[in-house]
C-alpha positions in Angstrom: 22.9 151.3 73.5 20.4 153.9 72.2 21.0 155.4 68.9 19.2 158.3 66.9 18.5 157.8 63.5 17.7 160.8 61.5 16.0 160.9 57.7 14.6 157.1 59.3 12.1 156.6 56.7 14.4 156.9 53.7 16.3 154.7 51.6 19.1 154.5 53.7 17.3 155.1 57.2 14.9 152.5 56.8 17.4 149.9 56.3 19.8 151.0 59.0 17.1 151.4 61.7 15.9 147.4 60.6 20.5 146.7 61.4 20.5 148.3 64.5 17.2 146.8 66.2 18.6 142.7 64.8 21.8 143.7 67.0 19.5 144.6 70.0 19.5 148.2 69.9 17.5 151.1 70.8 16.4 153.4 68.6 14.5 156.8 68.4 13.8 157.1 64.8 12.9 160.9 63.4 11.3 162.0 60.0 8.5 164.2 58.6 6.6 161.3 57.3 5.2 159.6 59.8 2.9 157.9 57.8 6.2 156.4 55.3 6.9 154.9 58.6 3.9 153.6 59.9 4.4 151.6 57.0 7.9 149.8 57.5 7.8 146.7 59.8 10.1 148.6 62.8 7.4 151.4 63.4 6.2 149.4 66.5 10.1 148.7 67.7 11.1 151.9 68.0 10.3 155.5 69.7 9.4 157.6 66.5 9.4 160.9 66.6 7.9 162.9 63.2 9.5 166.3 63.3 11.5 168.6 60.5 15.0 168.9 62.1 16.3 172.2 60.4 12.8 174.1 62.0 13.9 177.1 64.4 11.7 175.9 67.2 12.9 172.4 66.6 14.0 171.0 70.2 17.0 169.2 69.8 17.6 169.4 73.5 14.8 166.9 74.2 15.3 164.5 71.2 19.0 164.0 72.2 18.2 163.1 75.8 19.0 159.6 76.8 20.7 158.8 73.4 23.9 157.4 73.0 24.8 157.9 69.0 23.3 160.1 66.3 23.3 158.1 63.0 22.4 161.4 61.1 21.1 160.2 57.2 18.7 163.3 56.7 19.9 165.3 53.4 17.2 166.7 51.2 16.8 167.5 47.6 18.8 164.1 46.3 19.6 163.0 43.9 20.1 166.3 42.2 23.5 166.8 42.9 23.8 170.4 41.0 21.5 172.0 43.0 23.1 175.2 44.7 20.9 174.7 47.7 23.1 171.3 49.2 25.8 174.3 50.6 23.4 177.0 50.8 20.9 175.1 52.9 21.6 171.6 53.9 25.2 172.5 54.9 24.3 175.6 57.3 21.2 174.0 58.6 22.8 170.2 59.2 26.0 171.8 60.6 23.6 174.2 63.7 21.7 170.4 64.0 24.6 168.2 64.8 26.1 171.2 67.1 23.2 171.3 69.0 22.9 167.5 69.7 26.8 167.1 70.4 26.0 170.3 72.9 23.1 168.4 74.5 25.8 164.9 75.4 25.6 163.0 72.5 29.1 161.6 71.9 29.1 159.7 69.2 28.4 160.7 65.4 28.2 159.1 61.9 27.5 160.8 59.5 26.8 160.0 56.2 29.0 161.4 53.4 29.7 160.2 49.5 31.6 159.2 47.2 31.5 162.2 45.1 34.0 164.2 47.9 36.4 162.1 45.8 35.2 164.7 42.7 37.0 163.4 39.0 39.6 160.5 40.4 40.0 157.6 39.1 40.7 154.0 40.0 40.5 152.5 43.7 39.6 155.2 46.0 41.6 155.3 49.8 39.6 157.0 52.6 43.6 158.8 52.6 42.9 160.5 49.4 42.4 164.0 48.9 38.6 164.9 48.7 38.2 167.1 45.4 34.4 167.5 44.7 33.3 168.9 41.6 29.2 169.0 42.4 27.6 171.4 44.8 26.2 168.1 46.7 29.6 167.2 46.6 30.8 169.9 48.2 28.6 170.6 51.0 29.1 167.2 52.5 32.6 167.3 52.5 32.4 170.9 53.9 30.0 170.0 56.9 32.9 166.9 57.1 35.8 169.3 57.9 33.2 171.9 59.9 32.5 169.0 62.2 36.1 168.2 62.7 36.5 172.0 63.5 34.3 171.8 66.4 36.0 169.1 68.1 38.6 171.9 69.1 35.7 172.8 71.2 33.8 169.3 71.5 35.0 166.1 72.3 33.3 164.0 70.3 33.6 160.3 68.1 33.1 161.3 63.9 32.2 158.6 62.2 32.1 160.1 58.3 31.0 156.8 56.2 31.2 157.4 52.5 28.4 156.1 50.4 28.9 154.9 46.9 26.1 153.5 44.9 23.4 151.5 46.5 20.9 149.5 45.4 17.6 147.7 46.2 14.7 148.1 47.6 13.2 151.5 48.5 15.8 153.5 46.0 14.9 156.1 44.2 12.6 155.4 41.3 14.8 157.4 38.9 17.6 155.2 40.0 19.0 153.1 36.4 18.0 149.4 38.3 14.5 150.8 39.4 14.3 152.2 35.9 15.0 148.6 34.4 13.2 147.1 36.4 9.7 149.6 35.6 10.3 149.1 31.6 10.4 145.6 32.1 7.5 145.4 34.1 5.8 147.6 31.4 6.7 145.3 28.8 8.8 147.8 27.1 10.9 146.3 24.1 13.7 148.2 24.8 15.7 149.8 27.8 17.5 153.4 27.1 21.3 153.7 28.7 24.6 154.7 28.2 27.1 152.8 26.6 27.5 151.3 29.7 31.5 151.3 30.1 31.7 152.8 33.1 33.3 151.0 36.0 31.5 151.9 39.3 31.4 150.6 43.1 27.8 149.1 43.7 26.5 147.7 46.8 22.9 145.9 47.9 21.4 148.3 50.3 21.2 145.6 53.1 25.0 145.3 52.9 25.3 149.0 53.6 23.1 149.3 56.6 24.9 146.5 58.2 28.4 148.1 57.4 26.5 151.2 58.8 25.5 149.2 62.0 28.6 148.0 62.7 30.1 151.1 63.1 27.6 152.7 65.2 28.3 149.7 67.8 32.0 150.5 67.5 32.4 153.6 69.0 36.4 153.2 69.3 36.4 153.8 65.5 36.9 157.3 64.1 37.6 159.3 60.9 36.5 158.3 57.2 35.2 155.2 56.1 34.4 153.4 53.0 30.9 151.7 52.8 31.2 150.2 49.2 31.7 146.6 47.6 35.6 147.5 46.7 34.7 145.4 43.4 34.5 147.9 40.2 32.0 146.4 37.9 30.5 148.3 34.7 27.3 149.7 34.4 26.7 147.5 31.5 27.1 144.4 33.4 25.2 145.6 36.3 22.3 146.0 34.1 22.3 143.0 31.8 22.6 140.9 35.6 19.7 142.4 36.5 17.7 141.3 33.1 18.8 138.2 33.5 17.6 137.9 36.8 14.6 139.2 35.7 14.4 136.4 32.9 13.4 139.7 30.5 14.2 139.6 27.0 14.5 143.4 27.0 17.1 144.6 24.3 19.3 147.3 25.5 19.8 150.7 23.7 23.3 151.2 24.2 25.1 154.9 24.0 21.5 156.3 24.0 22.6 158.8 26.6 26.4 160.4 27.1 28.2 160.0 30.2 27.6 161.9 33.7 30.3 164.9 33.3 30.3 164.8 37.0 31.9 161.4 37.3 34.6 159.6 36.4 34.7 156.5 33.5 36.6 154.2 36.2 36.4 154.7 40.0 35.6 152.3 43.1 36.1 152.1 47.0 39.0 150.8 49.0 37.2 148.6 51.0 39.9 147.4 53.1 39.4 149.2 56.5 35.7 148.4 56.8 35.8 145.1 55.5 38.8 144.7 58.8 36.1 146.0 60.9 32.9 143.5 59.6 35.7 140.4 59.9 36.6 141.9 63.7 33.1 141.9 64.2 31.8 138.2 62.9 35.2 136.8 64.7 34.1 138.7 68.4 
């Protein structure tokens, strides 16, 4: 099986591509930094391409040939959610992108969404639930979601939308509250700056992700939305004081320092029923 893996070198991409090649896959990996991957271990495993997918002259025609999947991780301008451009950009330009490649043959396409197309509710999350995003990033994802389903009145092709929720480890953002922790305590900083901490939220080891990731791309039977998330709530307060004990810092935290994220909920986490089904079906095959 040959898959094309788009936004390759990122935090997500890199990762994934690494899944797909330990189940004996083919990839063709594609991203404007070609020197971010010359520096991952896969760069000599796979067919890289270095290209900007939204440009005009962009030929989509030739980077689809041969390929069996698209797993299509590319989204720029993260993580500021707010940002007006996620629907007047991204959206328009990924939505003529994945047209084009499901025009040139490709039949098979995941696509990764998040968790914020669930907006303000709280509590376990169902892939069944109502998407009600409140951020512009938000929003654009779950628009291309229901753009792509519109053209499979026209296309026949798989959709694959897997829903992010909070991912962790290594090659996340440096911004990101454990890559945060874990640069003050490297720093030697007496003190870490947070929230109070209460909120409960769905976190998951990147690894984990990429293989949840994998395992759909090699089911192509499966369709629709899809959880890729822990299912396990924990609080940001306990996410952090697990990492400083890992760490063996005696960092003190400065609790309620900054408010809460108006954008998201106190208490929310994934259902992680149908792809935990898919990862037993998988280990038991």
């Amino acid at each position: 099986m040959s898959v094309l893996v788009t936004g390759a070198t990122g935090f997500v991409g890199r990762h994934l591509v690494s899944a797909l090649l330990a189940k004996g896959l083919k990839v063709r990996a594609v991203s404007r930094n070609v020197e971010a991957a010359r520096a991952l271990p896969w760069f000599a495993d796979v067919e890289f391409v270095a290209a900007d997918i939204h440009a005009a002259d962009f030929d989509v025609e030739t980077l689809a040939r041969g390929m069996d999947a698209i797993a299509h991780l590319a989204w720029s301008g993260l993580p500021n959610y707010q940002a007006l451009f996620h629907f007047e950009q991204n959206l328009p330009c990924d939505y003529a992108f994945l047209k084009r490649v499901i025009a040139a043959g490709i039949g098979q396409v995941l696509v990764t969404g998040t968790c914020f197309e669930y907006g303000l509710q709280s509590g376990p999350l169902r892939e069944t639930a109502d998407a009600r995003p409140c951020t512009p990033y938000g929003l654009a994802k779950d628009t291309l979601r229901q753009f792509l389903q519109a053209l499979q009145r026209e296309h026949a092709f798989t959709l694959q939308w897997a829903r992010l929720f909070y991912l962790h480890g290594e090659g996340q953002n440096p911004n990101s509250l454990l890559a945060s922790l874990d640069r003050a305590i490297d720093a030697g900083d007496a003190q870490f700056n947070m929230s109070a901490g209460d909120q409960l939220r769905d976190y998951l080891e990147i690894t984990q992700a990429a293989s949840m990731l994998a395992t759909l791309i090699v089911r192509g039977d499966v369709a629709g939305i899809i959880n890729c998330c822990s299912g396990k709530p924990v609080s940001v307060r306990a996410l952090v004081e697990q990492r400083v004990q890992q760490r063996q810092s005696s960092i003190a935290l400065n609790l309620g320092h900054y408010g809460y994220s108006a954008h998201e909920p106190m208490a929310f986490w994934g259902d992680a029923q149908r792809i935990s089904q898919l990862k037993g079906e998988e280990h038991a095959a």
